[in-house]
N, C-alpha and C positions, 0 to 999 in steps of 0.2 A: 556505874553511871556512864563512863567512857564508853562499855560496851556497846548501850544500851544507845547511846547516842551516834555509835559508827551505825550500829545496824541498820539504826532510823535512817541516816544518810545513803547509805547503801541499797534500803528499798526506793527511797525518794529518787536515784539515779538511772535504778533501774528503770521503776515506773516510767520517768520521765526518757530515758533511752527506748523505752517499746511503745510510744507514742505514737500512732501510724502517721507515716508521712506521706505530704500530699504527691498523687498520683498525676504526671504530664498528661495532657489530654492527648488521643492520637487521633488524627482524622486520614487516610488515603486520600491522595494527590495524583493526577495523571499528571507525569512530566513532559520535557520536551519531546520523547521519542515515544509519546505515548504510551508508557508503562504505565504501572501502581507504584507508587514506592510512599512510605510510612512517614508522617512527621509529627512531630511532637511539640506541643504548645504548651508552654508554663507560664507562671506567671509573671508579671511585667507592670512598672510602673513609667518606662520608659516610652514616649506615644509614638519614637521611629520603629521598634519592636514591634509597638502594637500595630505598627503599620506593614511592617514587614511580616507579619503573620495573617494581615487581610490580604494581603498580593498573594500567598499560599493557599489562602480561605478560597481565591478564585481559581483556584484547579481543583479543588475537592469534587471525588466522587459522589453526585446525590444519592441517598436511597429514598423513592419516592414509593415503598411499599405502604400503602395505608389510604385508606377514601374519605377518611374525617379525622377531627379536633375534637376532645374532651378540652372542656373549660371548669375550673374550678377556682374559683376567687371568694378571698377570704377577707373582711374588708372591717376593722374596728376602730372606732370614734370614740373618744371622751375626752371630758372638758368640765373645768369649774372655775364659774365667772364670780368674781364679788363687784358688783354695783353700790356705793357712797353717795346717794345723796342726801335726802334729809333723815333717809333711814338706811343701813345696810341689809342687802338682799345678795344672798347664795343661789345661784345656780347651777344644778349637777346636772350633765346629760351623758348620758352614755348608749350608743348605737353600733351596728352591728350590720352585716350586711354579706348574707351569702350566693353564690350565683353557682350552678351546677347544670352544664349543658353537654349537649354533643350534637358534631353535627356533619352531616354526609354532603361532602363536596361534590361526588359526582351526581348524587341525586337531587341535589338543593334541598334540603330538607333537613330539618333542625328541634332538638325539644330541650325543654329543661324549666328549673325551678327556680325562683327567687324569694327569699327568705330579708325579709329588713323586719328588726326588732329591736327595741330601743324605749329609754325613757327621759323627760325634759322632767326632775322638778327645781321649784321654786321656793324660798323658805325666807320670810321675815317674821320681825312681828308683828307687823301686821294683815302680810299674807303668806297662806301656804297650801302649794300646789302641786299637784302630784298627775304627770299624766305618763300613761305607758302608750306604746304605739305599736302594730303590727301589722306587716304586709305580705302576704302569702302568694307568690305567684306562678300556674304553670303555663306552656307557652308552645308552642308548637308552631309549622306552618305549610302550607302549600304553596304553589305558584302565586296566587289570588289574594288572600290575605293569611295575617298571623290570628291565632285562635290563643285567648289572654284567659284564663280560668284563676280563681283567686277571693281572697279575701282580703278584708279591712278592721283590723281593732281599733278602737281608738275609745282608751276606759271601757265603760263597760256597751259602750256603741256596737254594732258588728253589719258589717255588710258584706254582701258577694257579688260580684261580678264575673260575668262571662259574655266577655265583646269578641269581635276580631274587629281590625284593622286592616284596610286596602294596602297591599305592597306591589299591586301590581305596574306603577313606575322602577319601583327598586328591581323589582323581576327582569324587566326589560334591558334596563339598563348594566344588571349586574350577574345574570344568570350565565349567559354565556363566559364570561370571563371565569365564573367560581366553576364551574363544570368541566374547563379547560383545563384548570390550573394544574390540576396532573402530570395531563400529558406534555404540559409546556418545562414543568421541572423532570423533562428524561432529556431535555435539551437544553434546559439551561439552569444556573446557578442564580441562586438568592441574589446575591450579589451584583447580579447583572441589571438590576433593578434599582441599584446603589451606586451608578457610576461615581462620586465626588465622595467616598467614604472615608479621604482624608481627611479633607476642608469638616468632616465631622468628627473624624479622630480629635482634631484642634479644637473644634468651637465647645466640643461640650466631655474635654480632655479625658477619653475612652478608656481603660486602663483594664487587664486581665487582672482581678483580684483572688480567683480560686480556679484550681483545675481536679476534672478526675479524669480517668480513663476514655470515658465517654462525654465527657462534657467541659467547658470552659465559660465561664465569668465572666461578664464586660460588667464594667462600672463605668454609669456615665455621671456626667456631673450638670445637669438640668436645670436652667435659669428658673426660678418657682412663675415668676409671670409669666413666662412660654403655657405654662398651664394652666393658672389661676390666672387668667385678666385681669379681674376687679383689682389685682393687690400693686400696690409702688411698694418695691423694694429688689435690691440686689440680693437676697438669699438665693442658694440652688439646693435644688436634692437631688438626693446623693440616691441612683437608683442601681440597682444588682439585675441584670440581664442572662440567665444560664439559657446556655447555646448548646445545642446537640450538636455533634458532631458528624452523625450519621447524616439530615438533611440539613444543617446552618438555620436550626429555626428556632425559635426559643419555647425553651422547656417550661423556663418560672422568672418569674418578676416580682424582686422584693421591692417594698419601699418604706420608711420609716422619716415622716412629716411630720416630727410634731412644731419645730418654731413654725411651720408655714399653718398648722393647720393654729397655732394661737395668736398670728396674724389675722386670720380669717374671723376666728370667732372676736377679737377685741372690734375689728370692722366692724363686724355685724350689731355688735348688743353697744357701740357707742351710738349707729343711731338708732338702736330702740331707746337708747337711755340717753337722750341729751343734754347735755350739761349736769352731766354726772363721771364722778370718778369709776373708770370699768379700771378691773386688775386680773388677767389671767391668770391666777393658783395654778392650773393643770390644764395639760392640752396632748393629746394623743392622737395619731393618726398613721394607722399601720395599713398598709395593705397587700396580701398574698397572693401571685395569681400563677395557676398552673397550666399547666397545655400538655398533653400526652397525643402521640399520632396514632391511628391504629385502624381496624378495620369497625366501623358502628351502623347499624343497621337503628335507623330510624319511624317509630309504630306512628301512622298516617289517623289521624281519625277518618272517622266513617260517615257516610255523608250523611247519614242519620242522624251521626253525633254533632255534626257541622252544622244544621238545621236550626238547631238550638241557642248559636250564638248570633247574638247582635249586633249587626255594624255601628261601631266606634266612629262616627266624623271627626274628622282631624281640624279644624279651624284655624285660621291667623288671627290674632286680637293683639293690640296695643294694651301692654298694662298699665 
């Protein structure tokens, strides 16, 4: 039995001895005498580190090889509401929400799809409702407007649409600068665009929480009302920022809300239900989002195909 229980300890040591461990991130630095020379970023709870590694961050060599952004965001909702009043009602919802793009900087030009899928039911006894929902969208655009192609579920409902939208304000006003931005980072750094990124180190306490080779970690700590308006409360979340090393831009953005997102929903369903007991059972809210730089060539529809869609008016209305 002694045996048999060193052995077990002995693999358990092992194992845990060839655990890989985590890898310094490295970025290239031009220093004072305008060299290269190598520095190494790990991790850090301490915000003068984290400060003293953005002073560094502003001599990193850019690599600005690449004419677009992949985007890839992964977005999941659920929640179950019990309402008390003179009868109790369950509410399950669970949604989902995918977005998949790419988009060419130097040419303005952009496509990709959006996926939301999701279902609201309701269950008493004296009612029970069952609704699924789905929205299927692809997107594209030129100078002049975006071209919107897609469908609608809603039960056994189904509709399609295929609008465009005028962006030729946005055009104007943003074309030139997105076309630029290239050539403006072979001259300057991310950062240069962040002069006071201590005063941000401090307000929303920055912190390196993982590093690799190629990448490093900021954790910020984000007041929830900075994002959600509607909500009174001091909660923050807690979000994950990975930073490439190569250009200072970010690779991926975790975040995981669920007390904020079951603040949101007790708001919402106290005033559908008033002067009733709401109780959040469950509340989820995850969201993933990726960016990859690289080189993407963007397929233009044809003006054939552009014939076919109908301008979308955008109106103002008071609800």
């Amino acid at each position: 039995m002694k045996k048999i229980l060193l052995s077990f300890l002995m693999i358990f040591f092992l194992v845990c001895g060839c655990a890989p461990k985590e890898t310094p991130a490295e970025i290239t630095i031009i220093d004072e005498n305008q060299e290269e020379v190598n520095y190494q970023i790990t991790k850090t709870d301490n915000l003068d580190e984290v400060k003293e590694v953005f002073n560094q961050l502003n001599k990193v060599k850019i690599n600005s090889n690449y004419n677009g952004i992949s985007v890839d965001l992964k977005t999941e909702l659920e929640g179950k509401i019990i309402v008390t009043n003179q009868e109790v009602r369950t509410i399950d919802l669970g949604y989902t929400l995918n977005l998949d793009g790419i988009v060419n900087l130097k040419k303005y030009r952009m496509s990709g799809s959006v996926l939301l899928d999701g279902y609201t039911n309701t269950d008493s006894v004296s009612l029970s409702l069952k609704t699924k929902n789905k929205l299927s969208v692809d997107f594209t655009n030129d100078d002049d407007f975006t071209y919107i192609k897609g469908s609608l579920e809603e039960g056994n409902n189904h509709v399609t649409l295929k609008n465009k939208v005028n962006i030729q304000e946005v055009t104007k006003e943003y074309k030139t600068l997105l076309t630029s931005y290239l050539d403006l980072m072979k001259y300057y750094n991310p950062l240069d665009f962040i002069p006071d990124y201590a005063s941000l180190i401090d307000d929303y306490h920055i912190t390196i929480c993982k590093t690799t080779k190629d990448s490093f970690t900021l954790r910020l700590q984000v007041p929830a009302n900075l994002v959600f308006k509607e909500l009174d409360t001091d909660l923050t979340m807690s979000i994950d920022v990975q930073m490439s090393c190569a250009n200072l831009l970010p690779i991926r953005l975790e975040l995981q809300a669920d007390d904020i997102i079951s603040l949101i929903l007790e708001n919402e369903y106290v005033e559908q239900y008033l002067s009733s007991i709401i109780e959040v059972k469950k509340a989820k809210l995850k969201v993933d989002l990726k960016f990859k730089y690289d080189y993407f060539e963007v397929k233009e529809l044809s003006n054939e195909e552009k014939i076919n869609y109908k301008e979308y008016i955008i109106t103002n209305y008071d609800r």
